[in-house]
C-alpha positions in Angstrom: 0.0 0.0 0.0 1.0 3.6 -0.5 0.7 6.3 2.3 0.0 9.8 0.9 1.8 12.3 3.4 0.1 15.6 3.3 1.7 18.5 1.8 3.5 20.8 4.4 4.0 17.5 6.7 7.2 17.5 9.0 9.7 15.0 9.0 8.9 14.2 12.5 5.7 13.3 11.0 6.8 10.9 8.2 9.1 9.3 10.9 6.5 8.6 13.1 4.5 6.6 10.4 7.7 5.0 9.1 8.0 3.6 12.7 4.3 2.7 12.9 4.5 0.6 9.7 7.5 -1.2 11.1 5.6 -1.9 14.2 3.0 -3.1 11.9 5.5 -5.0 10.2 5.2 -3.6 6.9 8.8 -2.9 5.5 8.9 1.1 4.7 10.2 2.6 1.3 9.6 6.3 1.8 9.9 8.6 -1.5 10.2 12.2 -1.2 8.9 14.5 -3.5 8.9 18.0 -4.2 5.7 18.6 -2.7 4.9 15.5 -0.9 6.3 12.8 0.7 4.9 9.0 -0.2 6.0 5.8 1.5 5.5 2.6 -0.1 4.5 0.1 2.6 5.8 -3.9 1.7 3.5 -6.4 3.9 0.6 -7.7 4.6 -2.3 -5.2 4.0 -5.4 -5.3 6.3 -8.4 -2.9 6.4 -7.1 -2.5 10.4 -3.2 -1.7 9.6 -5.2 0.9 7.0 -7.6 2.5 9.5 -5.0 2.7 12.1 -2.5 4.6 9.4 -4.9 7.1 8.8 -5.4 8.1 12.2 -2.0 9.2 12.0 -1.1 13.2 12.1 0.9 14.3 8.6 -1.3 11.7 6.6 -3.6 12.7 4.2 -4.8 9.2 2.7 -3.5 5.5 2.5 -3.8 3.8 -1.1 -3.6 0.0 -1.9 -1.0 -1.0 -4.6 -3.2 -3.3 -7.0 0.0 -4.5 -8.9 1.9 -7.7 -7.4 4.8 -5.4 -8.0 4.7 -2.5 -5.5 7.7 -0.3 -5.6 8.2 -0.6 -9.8 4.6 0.5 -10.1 3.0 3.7 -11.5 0.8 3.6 -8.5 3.6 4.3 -6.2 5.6 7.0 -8.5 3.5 8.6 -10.9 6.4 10.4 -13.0 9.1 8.6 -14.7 12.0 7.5 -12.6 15.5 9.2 -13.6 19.0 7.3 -12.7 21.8 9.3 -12.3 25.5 7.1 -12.7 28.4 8.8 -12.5 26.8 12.3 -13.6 24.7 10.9 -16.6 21.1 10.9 -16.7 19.5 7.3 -17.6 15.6 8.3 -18.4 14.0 11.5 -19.3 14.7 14.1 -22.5 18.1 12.9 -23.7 18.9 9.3 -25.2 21.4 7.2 -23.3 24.0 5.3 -25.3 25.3 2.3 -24.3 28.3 0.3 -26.6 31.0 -1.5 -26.6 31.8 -5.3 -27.1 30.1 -8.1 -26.3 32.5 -9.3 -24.2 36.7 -7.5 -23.3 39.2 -9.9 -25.4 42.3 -7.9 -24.8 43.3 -4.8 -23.3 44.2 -3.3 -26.8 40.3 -4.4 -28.4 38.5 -2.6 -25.6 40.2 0.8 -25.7 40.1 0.6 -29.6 36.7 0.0 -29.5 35.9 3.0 -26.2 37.9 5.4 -28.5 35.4 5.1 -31.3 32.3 4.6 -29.8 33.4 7.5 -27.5 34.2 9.4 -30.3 30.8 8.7 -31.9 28.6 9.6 -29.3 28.5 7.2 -26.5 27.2 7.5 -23.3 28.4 4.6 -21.4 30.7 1.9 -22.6 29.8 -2.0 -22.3 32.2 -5.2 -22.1 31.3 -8.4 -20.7 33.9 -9.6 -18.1 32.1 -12.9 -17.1 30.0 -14.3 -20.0 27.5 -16.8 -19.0 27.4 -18.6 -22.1 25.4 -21.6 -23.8 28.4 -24.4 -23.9 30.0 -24.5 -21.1 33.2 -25.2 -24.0 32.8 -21.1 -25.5 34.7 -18.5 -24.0 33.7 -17.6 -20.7 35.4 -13.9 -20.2 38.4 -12.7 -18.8 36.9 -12.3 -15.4 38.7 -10.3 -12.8 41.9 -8.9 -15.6 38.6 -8.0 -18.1 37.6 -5.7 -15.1 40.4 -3.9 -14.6 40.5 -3.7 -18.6 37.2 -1.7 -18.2 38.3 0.5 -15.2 41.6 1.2 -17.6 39.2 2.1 -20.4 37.2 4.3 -18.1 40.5 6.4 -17.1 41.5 6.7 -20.6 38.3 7.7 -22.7 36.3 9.2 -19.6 33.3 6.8 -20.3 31.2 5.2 -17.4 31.6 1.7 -17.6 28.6 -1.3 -17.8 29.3 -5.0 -16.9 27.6 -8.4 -16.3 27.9 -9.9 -12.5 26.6 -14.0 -12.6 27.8 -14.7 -9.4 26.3 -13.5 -6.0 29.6 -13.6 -4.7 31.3 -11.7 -7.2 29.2 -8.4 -6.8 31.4 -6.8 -4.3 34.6 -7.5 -6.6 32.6 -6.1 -9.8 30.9 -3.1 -7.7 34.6 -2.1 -7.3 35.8 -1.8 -10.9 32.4 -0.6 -12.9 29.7 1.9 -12.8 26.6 -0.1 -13.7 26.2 -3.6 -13.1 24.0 -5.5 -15.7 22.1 -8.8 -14.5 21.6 -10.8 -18.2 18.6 -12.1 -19.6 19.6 -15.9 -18.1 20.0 -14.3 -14.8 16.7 -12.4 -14.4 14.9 -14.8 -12.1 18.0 -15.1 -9.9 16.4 -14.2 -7.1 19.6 -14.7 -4.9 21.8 -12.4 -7.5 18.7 -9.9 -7.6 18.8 -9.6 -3.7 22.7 -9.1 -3.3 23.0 -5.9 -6.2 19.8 -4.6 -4.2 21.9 -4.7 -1.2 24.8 -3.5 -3.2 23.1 -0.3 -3.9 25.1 0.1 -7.2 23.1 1.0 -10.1 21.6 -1.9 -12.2 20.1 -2.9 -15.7 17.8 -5.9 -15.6 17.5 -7.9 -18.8 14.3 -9.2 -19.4 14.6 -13.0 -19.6 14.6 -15.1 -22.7 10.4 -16.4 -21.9 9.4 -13.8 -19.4 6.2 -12.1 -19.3 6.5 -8.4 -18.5 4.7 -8.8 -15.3 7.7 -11.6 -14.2 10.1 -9.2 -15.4 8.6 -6.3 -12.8 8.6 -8.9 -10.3 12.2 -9.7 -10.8 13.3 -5.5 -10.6 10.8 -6.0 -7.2 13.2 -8.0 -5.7 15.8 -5.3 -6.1 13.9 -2.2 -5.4 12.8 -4.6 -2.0 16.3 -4.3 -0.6 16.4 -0.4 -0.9 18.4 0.0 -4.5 16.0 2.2 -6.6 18.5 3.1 -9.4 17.5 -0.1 -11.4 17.0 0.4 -15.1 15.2 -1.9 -17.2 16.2 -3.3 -20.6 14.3 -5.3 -23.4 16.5 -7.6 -25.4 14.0 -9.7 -26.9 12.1 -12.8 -26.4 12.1 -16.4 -27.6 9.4 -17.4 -30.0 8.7 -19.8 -32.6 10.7 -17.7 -35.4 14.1 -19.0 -36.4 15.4 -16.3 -38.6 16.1 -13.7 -35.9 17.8 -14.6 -32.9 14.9 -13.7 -30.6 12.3 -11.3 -31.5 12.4 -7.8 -29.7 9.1 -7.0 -28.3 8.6 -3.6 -29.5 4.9 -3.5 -27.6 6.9 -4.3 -24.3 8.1 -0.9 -23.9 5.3 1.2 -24.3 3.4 -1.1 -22.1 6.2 -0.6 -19.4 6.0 3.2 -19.3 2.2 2.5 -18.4 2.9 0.7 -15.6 6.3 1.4 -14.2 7.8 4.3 -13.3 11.5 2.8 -14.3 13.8 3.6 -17.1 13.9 1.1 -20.3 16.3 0.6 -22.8 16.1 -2.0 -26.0 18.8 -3.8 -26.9 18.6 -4.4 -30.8 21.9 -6.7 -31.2 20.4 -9.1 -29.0 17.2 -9.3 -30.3 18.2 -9.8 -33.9 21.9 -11.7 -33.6 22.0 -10.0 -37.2 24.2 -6.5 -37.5 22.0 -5.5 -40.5 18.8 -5.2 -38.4 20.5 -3.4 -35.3 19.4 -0.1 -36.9 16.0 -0.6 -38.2 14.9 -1.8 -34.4 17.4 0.5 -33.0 15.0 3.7 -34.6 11.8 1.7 -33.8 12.9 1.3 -30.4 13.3 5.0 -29.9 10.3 5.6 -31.8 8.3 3.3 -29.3 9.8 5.7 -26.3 12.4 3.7 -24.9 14.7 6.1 -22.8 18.2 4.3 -24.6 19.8 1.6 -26.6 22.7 -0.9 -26.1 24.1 -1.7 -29.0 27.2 -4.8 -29.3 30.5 -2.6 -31.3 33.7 -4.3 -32.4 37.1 -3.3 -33.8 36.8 -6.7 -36.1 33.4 -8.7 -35.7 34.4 -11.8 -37.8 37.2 -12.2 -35.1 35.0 -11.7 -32.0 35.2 -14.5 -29.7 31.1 -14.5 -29.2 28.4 -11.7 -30.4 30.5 -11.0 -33.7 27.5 -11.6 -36.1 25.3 -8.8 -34.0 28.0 -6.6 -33.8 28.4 -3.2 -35.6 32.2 -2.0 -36.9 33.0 1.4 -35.2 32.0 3.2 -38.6 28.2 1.7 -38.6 27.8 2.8 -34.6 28.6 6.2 -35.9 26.8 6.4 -38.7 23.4 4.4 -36.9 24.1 7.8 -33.8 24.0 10.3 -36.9 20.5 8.8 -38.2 19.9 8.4 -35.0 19.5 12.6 -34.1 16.5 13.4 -36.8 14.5 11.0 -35.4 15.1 11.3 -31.8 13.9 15.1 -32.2 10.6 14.2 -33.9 9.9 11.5 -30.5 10.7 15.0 -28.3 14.0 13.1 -27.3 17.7 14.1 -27.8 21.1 12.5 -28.7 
């Protein structure tokens, strides 16, 4: 349930019902706004808890939440979230840009690769370190060294950096070297992995898993926002389905339907959903034309060389030419590059 502070109420006031709710077991998420202050309650609702909640001074109404998912929802934040990472805006007027290779191969392919997409436009720069992969014989990442890789590319070009964490136990090491953690499409219903970057309090981008609905996909960016990490950004990287000649199929209808019912952030991932370079544009512009708030798009130096990703991924020269068609559009969608 939401409580509705009134406008004017003190912060005395907004403790005491933060303390109330925790009496009342409920577990408070308090969101202050410019004019009022709303606290999301997580628990067990009862017309009693409700009644008594009311009572208190500084409240002005108490709401239920109707959605399983309680803090994602546009019932609880009724504007569209904004995530700031390292002085970048992820979410209203101005497109994020996220690029870089599917996964760092070598010190001297990532800051080839930062330079250009740097040089093109990019916002933030992407490199797998740990790659979850399908055989467990493909190349896995160069772990820890591929971090340091990325912090070395960070220093150099002046790019925020984006990885993957797999492993619960890894999230401290990663939080150290990178900006913005990514949990990956197979990892979405990690619950365990969900828990510890909510605890990490670093900011996130959820992948929406390979065959989940968008309701399971909320649910999953729940169990983030539960343990008190609210910069969590939501990405759509397509969706397994019965057709064979994409690699998944991007489900453009997703991201509208997301800004109706969460307040977060959504990017679209168009090298995933395809697995074919030639069609990262085309859904790249629909994606923006659907009002997704960015795009992560797979570069590399040499894609017939990449050790994994290279048929999805765009040479330096088509990232900067895809950000240049990229501007007209974004303008006539009231956004920005």
């Amino acid at each position: 349930m939401i409580v509705v502070m009134q406008r004017g109420a003190s912060q005395e006031q907004t403790d005491a019902v933060i303390a109330r709710l925790e009496q009342l077991g409920f577990r408070p998420h308090p969101i202050f706004g410019v004019a009022k202050t709303v606290i999301g309650a997580i628990g067990e609702r009862t017309q009693n808890a409700m009644e008594c909640l009311e009572l208190l001074a500084g409240v002005e109404r108490v709401v239920p939440i109707m959605q399983p998912y309680k803090l994602a929802s546009r019932e609880l934040v009724d504007h569209d979230t904004t995530v700031e990472v390292a002085g970048r805006i992820i979410g209203g007027r101005k497109l994020t840009l996220i690029a870089g290779p599917c996964a760092v191969e070598s010190c001297s392919q990532l800051l080839e690769t930062a330079h250009a997409v740097a040089e093109a436009g990019a916002t933030f720069l992407r490199g797998g370190a740990y790659k979850p992969r399908t055989s467990p014989y493909s190349f896995q990442g160069m772990e820890e060294e591929g971090l340091e890789i990325l912090a070395r590319a960070r220093e150099e070009v002046g790019l925020p950096v984006v990885t993957e964490v797999v492993n619960p136990a890894d999230v401290p090491l990663v939080c150290q070297y990178v900006d913005l953690l990514q949990i990956g499409a197979r990892n979405m219903q990690n619950f365990t992995l969900l828990r510890e970057v909510g605890k990490s309090k670093k900011p996130v981008i959820l992948k929406r898993g390979l065959a989940a609905t968008v309701e399971e996909w909320l649910m999953a960016a729940e169990y983030i926002l539960s343990e008190g990490n609210y910069d969590v950004i939501l990405c759509e990287r397509g969706i397994r389905t019965y057709e064979t000649a994409t690699r998944n199929t991007l489900d453009i209808s997703a991201i509208p339907l997301v800004k109706q019912h969460s307040h977060l952030p959504i990017l679209a991932d168009p090298s995933h959903a395809s697995g074919r370079w030639r069609l990262v544009e085309p859904l790249a512009r629909a994606s923006v034309a659907a009002g997704a708030d960015g795009l992560m798009i797979e570069v590399h130096p040499n894609p017939s060389e990449a050790l994994s990703d290279g048929p999805q991924s765009l040479r330096p020269e088509n990232y900067a030419a895809l950000v240049q068609n990229l501007k007209a559009l974004a303008l006539a969608c009231g956004r920005e590059v």
